[in-house]
N, C-alpha and C positions, 0 to 999 in steps of 0.2 A: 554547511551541507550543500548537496549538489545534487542535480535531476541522474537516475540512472538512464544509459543510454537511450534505454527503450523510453523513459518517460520525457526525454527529452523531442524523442520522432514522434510520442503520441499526441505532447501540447501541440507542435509544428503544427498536426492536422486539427487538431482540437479547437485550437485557437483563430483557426481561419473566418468561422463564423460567429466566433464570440465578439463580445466590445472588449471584457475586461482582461487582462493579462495574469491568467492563473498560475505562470510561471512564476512571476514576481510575487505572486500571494504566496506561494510556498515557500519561497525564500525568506518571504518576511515572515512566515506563518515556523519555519524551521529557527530562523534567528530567535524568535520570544521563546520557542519553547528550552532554548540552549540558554536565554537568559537565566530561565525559572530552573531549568534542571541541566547543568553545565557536562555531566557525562552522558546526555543524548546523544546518539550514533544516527538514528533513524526518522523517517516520518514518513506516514505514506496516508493517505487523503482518498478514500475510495467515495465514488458517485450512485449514489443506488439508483437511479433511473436511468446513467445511461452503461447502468457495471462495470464504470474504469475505476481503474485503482494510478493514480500517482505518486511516486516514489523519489524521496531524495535520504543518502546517505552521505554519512561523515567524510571529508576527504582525507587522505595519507597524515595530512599536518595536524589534523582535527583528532585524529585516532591518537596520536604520538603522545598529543598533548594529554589526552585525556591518561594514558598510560603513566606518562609522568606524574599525572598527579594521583593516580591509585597505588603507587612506588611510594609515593612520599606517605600516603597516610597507611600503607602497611596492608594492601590488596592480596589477592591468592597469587597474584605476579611474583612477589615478593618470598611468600612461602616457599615457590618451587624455587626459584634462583638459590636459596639459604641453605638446598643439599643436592649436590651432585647426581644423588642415586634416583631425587625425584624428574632427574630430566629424561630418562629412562623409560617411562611410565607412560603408555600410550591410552588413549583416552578409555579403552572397557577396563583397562589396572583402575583408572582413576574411578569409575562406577564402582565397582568394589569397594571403595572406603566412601563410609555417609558423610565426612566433614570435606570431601572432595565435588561431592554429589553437583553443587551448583557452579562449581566450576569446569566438572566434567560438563554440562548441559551447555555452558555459556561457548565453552568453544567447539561444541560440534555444531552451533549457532553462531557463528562466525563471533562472536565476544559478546554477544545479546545475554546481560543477568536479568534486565527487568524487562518490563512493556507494560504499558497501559490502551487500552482502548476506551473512546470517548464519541460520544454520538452528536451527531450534527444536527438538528432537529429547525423546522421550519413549518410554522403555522401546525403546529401539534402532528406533525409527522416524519418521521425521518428518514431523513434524504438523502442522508451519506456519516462518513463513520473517519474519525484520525487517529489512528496508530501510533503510537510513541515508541522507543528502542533505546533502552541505555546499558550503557557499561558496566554499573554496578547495583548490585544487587540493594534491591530498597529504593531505586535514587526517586522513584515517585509519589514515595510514602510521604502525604500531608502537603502534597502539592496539584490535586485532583481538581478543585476550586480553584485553583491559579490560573492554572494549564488551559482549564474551560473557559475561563474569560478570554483571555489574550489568544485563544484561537478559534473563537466566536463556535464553542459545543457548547454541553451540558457536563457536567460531573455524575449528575442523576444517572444509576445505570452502568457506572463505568466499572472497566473490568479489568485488573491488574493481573500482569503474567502468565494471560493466554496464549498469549504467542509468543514466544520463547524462540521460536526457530524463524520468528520472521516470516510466515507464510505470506504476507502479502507483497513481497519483495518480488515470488514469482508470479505472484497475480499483476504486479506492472508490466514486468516484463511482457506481459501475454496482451496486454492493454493496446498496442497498436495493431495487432488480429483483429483484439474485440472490435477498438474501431473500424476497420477496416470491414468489419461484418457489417455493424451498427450502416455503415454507406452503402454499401449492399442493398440491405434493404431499404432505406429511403430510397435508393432511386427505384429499387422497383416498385413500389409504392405510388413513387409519383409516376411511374408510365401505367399504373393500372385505375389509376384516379382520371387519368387524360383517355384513357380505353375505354372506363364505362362514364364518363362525365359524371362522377363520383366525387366524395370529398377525403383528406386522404386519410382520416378514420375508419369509414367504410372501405379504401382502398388497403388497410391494415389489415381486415378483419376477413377481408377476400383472403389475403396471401395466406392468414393464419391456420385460415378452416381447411385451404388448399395443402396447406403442407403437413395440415393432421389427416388428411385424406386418403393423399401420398404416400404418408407416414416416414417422411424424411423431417427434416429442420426447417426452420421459417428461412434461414441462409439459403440453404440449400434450394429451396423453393425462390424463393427472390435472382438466382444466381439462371433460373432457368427462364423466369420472365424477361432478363434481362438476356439473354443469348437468344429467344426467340421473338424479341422486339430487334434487337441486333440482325438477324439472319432474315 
């Protein structure tokens, strides 16, 4: 699997002020989970304190392969291929019939049958959440305890085939905005901490009360301190 593009710009900045390389933790973090459950397409790693989400999916060869191998054990691929008239059948025909039903869902989800969600948790509180995506439907049934260890969650808590469509796919995407907020306001934080010889908690909680004041966003308010220490 591989960073989508957008998650690949949001490490770039991500990573400037980290030591550890979360790029290569995802890889290695996507590689165990294709150990433990070989039709995984997806993985995405959301951060709850700083609300990034990172994303890496299956490449072209990765897909292919997995295809190959739901061909051989006799997948919904297989069904349609076996009559002409079902290639016909555009995906609300395929809603209509309930022994279609999860294959109708998997491909208006780009081929997602399963998902798992798994929590991150650190000193009894949790601090970010990983996502799983596979090709076939079940593939993470009895592999909940696996999957937690080798990508350092919990199992406790976990949540099978909520996301079906992939939501957080667009939530990466949107991950280099967020950061790009997230800088925002750190810097104007730090020129309102240097304005009242504050510390930059209390310079937080200036910008915050200012922008419920205002009644715009804490962005938005940050974006003004910084154009009128600019100007």
């Amino acid at each position: 699997m591989e960073p989508l593009p957008e998650t690949d710009e949001a490490l770039d900045e991500y990573l400037e002020d980290n030591d550890s390389d979360l790029r290569e933790v995802l890889k290695a973090m996507a590689r165990e989970a294709r150990r433990i459950v070989p039709s995984c397409v997806g993985l995405s790693l959301g951060l709850n304190f700083e609300g990034l989400t990172f994303t890496l999916v299956a490449t072209a060869a990765e897909v292919a392969a997995i295809d190959a191998a739901q061909y051989l054990e006799g997948g919904p691929c297989v069904e349609v291929s076996g009559g002409a008239e079902v290639c016909d059948l555009d995906v609300q025909d395929l809603l209509d019939e309930d022994r279609w039903t999860a294959f109708a869902r998997a491909s208006a989800a780009q081929g997602i049958e399963s998902s798992l969600s798994l929590q991150v948790v650190k000193e009894r509180e949790v601090v970010g959440g990983i996502n799983l995506y596979a090709a076939q439907a079940g593939a993470f049934h009895g592999k909940h305890d696996d999957l937690a260890r080798a990508l350092g969650a919990t199992a406790r808590g976990a949540v099978t085939d909520a996301d079906l469509e992939f939501a957080t796919r667009e939530l990466a995407r949107q991950t280099p905005g967020t950061l790009a907020d997230v800088r925002t306001v750190d810097v104007a934080v730090g020129m309102l901490a240097a304005r009242y010889h504050c510390d930059v908690d209390e310079a937080r909680d200036r910008l915050q009360l200012a922008a419920i004041r205002a009644g715009v966003s804490v962005v938005q308010a940050a974006a003004v301190v910084i154009q009128s220490h600019l100007g």
